[in-house]
BALOBA-1460 file (C-alpha; in Angstrom, 3 decimals):
// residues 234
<rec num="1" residu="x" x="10.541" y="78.739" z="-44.673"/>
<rec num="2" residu="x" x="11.670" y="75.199" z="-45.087"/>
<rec num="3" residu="x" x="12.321" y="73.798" z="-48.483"/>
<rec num="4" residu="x" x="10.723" y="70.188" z="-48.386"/>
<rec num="5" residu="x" x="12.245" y="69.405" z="-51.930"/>
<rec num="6" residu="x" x="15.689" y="70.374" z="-50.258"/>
<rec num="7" residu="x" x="18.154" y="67.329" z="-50.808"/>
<rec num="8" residu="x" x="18.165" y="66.956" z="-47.156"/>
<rec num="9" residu="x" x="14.961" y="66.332" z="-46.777"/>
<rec num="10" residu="x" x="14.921" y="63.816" z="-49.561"/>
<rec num="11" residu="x" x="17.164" y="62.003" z="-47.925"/>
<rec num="12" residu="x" x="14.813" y="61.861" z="-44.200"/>
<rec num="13" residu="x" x="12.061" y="60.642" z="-46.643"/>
<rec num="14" residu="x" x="14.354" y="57.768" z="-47.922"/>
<rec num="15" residu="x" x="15.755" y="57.017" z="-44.754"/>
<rec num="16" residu="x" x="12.324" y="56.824" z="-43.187"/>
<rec num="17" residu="x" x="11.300" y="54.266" z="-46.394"/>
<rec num="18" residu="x" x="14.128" y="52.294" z="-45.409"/>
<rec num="19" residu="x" x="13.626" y="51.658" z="-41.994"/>
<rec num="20" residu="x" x="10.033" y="50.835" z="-42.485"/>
<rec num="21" residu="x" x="10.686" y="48.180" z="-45.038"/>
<rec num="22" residu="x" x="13.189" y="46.970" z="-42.772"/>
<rec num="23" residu="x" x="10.536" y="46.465" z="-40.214"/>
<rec num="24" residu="x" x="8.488" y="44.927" z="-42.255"/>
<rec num="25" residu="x" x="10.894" y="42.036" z="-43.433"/>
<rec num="26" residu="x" x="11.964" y="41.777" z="-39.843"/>
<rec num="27" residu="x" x="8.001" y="40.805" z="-38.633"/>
<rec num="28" residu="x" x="7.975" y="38.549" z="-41.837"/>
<rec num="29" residu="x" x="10.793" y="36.396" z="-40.726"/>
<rec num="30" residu="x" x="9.356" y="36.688" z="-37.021"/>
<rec num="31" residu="x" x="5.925" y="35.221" z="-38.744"/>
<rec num="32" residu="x" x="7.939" y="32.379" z="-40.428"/>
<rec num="33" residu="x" x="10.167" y="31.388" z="-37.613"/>
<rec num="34" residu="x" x="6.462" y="31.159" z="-35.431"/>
<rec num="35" residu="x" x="5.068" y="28.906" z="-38.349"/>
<rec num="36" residu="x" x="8.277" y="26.406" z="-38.135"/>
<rec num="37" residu="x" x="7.921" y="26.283" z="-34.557"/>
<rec num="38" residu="x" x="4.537" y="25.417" z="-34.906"/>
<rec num="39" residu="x" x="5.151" y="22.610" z="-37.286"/>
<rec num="40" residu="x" x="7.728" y="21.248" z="-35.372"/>
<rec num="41" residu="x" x="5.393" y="21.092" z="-32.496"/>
<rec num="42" residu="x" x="2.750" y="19.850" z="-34.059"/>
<rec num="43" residu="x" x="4.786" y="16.883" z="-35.415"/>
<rec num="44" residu="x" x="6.433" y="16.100" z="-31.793"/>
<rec num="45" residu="x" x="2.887" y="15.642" z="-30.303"/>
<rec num="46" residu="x" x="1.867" y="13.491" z="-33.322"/>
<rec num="47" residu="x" x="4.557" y="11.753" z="-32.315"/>
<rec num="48" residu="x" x="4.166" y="11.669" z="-29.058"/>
<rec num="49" residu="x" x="0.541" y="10.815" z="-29.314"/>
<rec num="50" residu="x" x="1.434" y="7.430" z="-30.891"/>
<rec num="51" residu="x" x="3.902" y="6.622" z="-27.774"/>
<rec num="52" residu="x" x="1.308" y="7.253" z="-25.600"/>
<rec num="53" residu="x" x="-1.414" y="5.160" z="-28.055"/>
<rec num="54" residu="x" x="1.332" y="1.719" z="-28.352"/>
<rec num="55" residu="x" x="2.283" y="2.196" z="-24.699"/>
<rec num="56" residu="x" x="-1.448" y="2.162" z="-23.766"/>
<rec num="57" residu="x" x="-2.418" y="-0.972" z="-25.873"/>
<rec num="58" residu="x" x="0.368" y="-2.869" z="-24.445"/>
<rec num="59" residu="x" x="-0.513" y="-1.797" z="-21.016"/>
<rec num="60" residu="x" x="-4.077" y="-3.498" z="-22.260"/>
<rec num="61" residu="x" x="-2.844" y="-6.271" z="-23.232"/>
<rec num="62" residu="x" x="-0.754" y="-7.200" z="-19.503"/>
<rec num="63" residu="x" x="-3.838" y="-6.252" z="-18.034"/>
<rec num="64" residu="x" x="-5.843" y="-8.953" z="-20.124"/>
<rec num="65" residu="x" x="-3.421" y="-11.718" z="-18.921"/>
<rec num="66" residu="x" x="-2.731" y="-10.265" z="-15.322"/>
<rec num="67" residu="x" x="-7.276" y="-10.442" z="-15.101"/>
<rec num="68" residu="x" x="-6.317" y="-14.187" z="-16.632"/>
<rec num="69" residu="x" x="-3.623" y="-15.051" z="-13.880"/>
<rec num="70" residu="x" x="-6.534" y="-14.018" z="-11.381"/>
<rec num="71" residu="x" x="-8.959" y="-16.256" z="-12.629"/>
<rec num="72" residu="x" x="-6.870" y="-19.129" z="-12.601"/>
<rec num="73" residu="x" x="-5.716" y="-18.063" z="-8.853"/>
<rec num="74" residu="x" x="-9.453" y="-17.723" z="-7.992"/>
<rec num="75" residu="x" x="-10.066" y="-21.484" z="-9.811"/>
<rec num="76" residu="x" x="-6.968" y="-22.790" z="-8.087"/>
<rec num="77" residu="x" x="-8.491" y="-21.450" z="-4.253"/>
<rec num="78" residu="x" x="-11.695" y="-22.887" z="-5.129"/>
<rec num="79" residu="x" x="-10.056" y="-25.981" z="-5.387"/>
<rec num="80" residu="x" x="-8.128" y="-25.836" z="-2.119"/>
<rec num="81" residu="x" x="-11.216" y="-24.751" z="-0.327"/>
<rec num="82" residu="x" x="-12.993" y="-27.634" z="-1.474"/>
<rec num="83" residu="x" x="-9.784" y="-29.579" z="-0.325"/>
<rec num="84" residu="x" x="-9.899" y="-28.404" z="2.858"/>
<rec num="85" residu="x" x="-13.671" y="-29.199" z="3.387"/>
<rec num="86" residu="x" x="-13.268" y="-32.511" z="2.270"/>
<rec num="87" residu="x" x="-10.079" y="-32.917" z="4.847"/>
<rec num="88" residu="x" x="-12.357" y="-31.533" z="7.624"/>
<rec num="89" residu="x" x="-15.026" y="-34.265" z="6.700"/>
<rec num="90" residu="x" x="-12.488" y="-36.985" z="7.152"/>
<rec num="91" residu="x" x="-11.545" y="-35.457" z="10.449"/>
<rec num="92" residu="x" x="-14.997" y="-35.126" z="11.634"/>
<rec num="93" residu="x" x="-15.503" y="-38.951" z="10.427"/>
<rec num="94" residu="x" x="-11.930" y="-39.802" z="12.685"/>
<rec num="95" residu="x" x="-13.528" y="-38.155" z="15.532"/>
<rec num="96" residu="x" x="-16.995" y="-39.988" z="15.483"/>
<rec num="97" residu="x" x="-14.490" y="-43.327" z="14.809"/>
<rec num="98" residu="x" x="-12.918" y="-42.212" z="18.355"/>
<rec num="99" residu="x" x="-16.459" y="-41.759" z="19.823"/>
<rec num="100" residu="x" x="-17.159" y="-44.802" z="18.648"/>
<rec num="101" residu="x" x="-14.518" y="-46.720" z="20.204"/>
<rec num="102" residu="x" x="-15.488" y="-45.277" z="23.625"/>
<rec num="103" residu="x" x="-19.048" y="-47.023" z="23.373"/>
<rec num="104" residu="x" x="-17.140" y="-49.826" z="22.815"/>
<rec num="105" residu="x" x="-15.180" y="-49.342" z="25.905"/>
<rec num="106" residu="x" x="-17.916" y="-48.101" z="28.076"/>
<rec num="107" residu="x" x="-20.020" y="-50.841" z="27.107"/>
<rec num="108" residu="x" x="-17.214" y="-53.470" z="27.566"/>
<rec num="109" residu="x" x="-16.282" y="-52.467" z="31.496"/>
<rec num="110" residu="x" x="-20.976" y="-53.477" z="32.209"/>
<rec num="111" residu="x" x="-19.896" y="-56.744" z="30.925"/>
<rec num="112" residu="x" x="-16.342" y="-56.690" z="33.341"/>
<rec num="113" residu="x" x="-13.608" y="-56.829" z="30.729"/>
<rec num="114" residu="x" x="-11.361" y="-53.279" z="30.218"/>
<rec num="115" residu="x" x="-10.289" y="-51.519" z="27.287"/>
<rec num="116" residu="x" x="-7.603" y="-48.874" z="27.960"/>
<rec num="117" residu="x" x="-8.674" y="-45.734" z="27.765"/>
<rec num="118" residu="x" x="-7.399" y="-43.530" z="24.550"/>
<rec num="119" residu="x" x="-7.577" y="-40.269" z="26.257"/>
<rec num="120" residu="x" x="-8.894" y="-36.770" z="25.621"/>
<rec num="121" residu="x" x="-8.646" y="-36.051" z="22.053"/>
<rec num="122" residu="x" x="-10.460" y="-32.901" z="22.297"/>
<rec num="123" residu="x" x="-7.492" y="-31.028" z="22.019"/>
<rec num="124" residu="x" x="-6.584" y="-32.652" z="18.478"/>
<rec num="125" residu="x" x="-10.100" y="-31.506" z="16.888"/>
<rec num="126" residu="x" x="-10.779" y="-28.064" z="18.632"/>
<rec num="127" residu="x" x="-8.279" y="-26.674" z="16.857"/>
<rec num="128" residu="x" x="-10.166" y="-28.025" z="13.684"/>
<rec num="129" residu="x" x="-13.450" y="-26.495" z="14.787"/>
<rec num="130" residu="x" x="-11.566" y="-23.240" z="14.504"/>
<rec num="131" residu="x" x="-10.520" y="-23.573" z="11.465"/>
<rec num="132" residu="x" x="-14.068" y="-24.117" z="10.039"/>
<rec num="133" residu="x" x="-15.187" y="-20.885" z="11.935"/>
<rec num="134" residu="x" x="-12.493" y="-19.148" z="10.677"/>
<rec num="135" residu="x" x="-13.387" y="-20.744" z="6.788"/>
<rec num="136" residu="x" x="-16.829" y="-18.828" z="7.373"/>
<rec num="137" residu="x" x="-15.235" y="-15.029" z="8.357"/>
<rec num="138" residu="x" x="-12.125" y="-15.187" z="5.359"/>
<rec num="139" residu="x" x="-15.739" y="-15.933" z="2.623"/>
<rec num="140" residu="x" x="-16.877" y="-12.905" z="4.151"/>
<rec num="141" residu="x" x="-13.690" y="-10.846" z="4.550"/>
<rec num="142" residu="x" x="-13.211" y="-11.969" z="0.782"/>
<rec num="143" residu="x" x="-16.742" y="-10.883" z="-0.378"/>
<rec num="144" residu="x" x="-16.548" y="-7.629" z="1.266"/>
<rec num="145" residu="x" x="-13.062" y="-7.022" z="-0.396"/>
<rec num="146" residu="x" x="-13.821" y="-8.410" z="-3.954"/>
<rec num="147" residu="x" x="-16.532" y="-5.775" z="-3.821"/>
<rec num="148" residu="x" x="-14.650" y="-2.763" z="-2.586"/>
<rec num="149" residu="x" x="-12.388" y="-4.377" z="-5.360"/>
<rec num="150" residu="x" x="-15.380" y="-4.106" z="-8.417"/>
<rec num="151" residu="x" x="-16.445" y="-0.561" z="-6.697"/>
<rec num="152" residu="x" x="-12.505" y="0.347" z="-7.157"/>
<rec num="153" residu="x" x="-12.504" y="-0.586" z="-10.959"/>
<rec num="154" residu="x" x="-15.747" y="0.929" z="-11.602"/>
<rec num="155" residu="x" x="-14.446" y="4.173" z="-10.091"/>
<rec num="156" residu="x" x="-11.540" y="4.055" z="-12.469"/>
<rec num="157" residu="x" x="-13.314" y="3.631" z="-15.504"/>
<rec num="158" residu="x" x="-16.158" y="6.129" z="-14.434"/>
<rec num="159" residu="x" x="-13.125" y="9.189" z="-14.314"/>
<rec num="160" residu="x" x="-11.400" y="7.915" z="-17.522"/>
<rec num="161" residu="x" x="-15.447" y="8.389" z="-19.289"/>
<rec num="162" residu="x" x="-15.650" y="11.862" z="-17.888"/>
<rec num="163" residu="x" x="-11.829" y="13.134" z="-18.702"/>
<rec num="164" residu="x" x="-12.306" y="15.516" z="-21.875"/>
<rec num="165" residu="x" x="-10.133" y="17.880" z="-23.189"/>
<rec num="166" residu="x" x="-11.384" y="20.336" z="-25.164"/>
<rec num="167" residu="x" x="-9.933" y="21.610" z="-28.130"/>
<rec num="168" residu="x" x="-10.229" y="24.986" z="-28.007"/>
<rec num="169" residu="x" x="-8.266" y="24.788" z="-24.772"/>
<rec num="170" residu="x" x="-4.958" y="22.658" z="-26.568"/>
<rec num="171" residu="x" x="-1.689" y="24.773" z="-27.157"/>
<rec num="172" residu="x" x="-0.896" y="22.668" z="-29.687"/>
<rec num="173" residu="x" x="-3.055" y="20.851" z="-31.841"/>
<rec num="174" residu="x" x="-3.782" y="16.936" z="-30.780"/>
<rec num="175" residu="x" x="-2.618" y="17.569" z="-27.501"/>
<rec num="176" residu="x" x="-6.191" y="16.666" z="-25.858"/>
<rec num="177" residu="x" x="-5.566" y="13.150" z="-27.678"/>
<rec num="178" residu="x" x="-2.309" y="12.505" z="-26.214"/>
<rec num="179" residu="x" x="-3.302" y="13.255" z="-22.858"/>
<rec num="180" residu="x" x="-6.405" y="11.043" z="-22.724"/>
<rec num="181" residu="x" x="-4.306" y="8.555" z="-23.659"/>
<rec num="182" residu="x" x="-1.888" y="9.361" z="-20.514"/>
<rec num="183" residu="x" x="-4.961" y="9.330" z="-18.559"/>
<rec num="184" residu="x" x="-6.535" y="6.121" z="-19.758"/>
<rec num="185" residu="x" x="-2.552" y="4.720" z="-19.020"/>
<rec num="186" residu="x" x="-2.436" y="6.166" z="-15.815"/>
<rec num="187" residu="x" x="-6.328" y="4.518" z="-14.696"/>
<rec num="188" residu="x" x="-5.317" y="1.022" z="-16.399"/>
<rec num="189" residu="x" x="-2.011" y="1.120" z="-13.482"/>
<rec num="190" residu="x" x="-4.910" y="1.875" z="-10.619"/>
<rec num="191" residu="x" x="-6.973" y="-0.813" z="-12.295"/>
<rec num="192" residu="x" x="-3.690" y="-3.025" z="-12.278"/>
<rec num="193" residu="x" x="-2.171" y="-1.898" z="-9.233"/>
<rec num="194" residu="x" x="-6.171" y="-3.145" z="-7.980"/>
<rec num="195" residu="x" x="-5.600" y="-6.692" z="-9.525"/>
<rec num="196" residu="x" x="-2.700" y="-7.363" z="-8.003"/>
<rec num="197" residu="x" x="-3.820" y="-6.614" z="-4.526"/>
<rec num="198" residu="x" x="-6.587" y="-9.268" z="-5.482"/>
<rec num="199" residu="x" x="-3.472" y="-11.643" z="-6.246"/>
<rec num="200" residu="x" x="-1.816" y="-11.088" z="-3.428"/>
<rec num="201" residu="x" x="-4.542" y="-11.658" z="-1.117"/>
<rec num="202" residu="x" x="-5.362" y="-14.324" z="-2.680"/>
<rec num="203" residu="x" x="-1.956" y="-16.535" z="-2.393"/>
<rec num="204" residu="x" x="-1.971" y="-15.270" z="0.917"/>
<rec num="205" residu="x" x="-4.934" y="-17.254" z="1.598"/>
<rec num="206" residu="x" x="-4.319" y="-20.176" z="-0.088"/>
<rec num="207" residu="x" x="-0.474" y="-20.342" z="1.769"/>
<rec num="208" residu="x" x="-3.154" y="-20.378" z="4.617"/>
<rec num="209" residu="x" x="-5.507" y="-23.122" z="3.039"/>
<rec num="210" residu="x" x="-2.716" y="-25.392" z="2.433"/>
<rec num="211" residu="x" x="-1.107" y="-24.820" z="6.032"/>
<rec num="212" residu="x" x="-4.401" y="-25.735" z="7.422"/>
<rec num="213" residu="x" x="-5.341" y="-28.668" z="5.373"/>
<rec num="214" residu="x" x="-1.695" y="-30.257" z="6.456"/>
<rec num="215" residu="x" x="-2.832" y="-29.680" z="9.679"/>
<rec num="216" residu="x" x="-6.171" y="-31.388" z="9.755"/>
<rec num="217" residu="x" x="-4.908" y="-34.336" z="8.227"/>
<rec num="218" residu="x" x="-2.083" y="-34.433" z="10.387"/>
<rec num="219" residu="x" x="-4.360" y="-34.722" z="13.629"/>
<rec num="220" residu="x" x="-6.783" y="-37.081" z="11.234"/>
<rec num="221" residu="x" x="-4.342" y="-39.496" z="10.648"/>
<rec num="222" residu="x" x="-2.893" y="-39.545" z="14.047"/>
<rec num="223" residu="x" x="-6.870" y="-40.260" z="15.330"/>
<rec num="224" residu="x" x="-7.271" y="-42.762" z="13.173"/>
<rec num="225" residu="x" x="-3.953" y="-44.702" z="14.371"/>
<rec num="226" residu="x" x="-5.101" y="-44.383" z="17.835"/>
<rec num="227" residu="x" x="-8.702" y="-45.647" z="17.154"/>
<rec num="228" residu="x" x="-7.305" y="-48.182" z="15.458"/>
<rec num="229" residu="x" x="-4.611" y="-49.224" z="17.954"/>
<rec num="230" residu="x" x="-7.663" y="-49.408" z="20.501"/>
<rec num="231" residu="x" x="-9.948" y="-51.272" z="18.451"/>
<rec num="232" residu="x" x="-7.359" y="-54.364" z="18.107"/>
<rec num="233" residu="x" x="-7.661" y="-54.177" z="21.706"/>
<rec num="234" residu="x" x="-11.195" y="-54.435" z="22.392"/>
C-alpha cells in the first residue's frame, strides 16, 4: 500500500501546482497580448476611417466644381447653337438675295437686255441644309444621352443608399464606417467618371458647332459677293 504522505508524492503534488499556475499565467499573458492587438486595431481603423472621411469630402468638393465646369460647357454650347442658327439665317437670307437676282435677270432678257448668269449655287447651300438636319438628330442624340446620363447618377446614388454594414458582422469595431465611406468614394468616381463623359461629348460637339458655323459663313459671304457682283451688272 502506497504512502500518499510519502515525500515523493509531495513532491508530484507540488510539481502538479506548479505547472498549473504556470498555465494559468501563460493564458493571462495570451489574454493581454489579444487585448493590445485589439487596441491597436481599433486605433488603425479610427485612423483609417478619417482618411477615408477627408479623402471623400475632397472628392465632393472636385465633383462640385467638375458639375460647375459642365454647366458653363452646357451655357457656352447654348451659345454656339444659337450662333450657328443665326449664321444659317444669314445664309438662307444670301440665298433668297441670289434668287432674287435671277428675277432680275429673267425678267431683264422679256425686255432684251442680258445679265450674265451667276450659276448654280445649289451646291454652296445643300451642304447647309445638312447641317440643319443634322442640328435636329445631335438635340436628340444629346437628349437621349443626358438621360441615360441622369438614369446613370441616379443608379449610383440608389446603391450607395442601400450599402449597410452591419455591426455585428465588423471584425473590428468602426470598420462598417470606414467602408461606407470607400463605397460612397468609389460611387462619387462613377458619378465623376459620368460627368466627364458629359464634358467630353460636349466639346466634341461644339469643335463641331464651330467647324460648321465657319463653314456657313464661308459659303454666305462668298453668295453675297457674287449677288452683289451681279447686281452692279444688272
Amino acid at each position: 500500500m502506497k504512502d500518499i504522505y510519502s515525500q515523493e508524492q509531495y513532491q508530484k503534488f507540488l510539481d502538479r501546482k506548479k505547472e498549473k499556475k504556470e498555465e494559468g499565467q501563460s493564458d493571462s499573458a495570451q489574454s493581454s497580448i489579444d487585448e493590445e492587438i485589439k487596441r491597436r486595431a481599433e486605433e488603425l481603423e479610427a485612423e483609417n476611417y478619417d482618411v477615408a472621411k477627408q479623402a471623400r469630402m475632397k472628392l465632393e468638393a472636385s465633383g462640385t466644381q467638375q458639375k460647375d465646369t459642365t454647366g458653363r460647357l452646357k451655357s457656352q454650347g447654348e451659345k454656339l447653337r444659337n450662333i450657328k442658327g443665326e449664321a444659317i439665317e444669314v445664309h438662307e437670307g444670301a440665298v433668297k438675295g441670289s434668287k432674287i437676282t435671277k428675277d432680275i435677270k429673267r425678267e431683264g432678257k422679256l425686255f432684251g437686255f442680258h445679265v450674265p448668269l451667276i450659276g448654280k449655287i445649289k451646291h454652296l447651300f445643300s451642304s447647309d441644309r445638312k447641317i440643319e438636319k443634322e442640328v435636329e438628330v445631335e438635340k436628340e442624340r444629346l437628349k437621349h444621352k443626358k438621360n441615360r446620363s441622369t438614369e446613370r447618377i441616379q443608379e449610383i446614388s440608389s446603391d450607395d443608399e442601400h450599402f449597410n454594414q452591419n455591426s455585428d458582422d465588423e471584425v473590428v469595431k468602426g470598420e462598417g464606417m470606414t467602408n461606407k465611406e470607400l463605397y460612397k468614394i468609389s460611387n462619387k468616381l462613377k458619378e465623376m467618371n459620368s460627368e466627364a463623359e458629359i464634358q467630353k461629348s460636349e466639346l466634341k460637339k461644339q469643335k463641331g458647332d464651330i467647324k460648321k458655323i465657319s463653314k456657313v459663313n464661308e459659303n454666305s459671304e462668298q453668295i453675297m459677293d457674287r449677288t452683289t457682283e451681279e447686281l452692279k451688272k444688272v
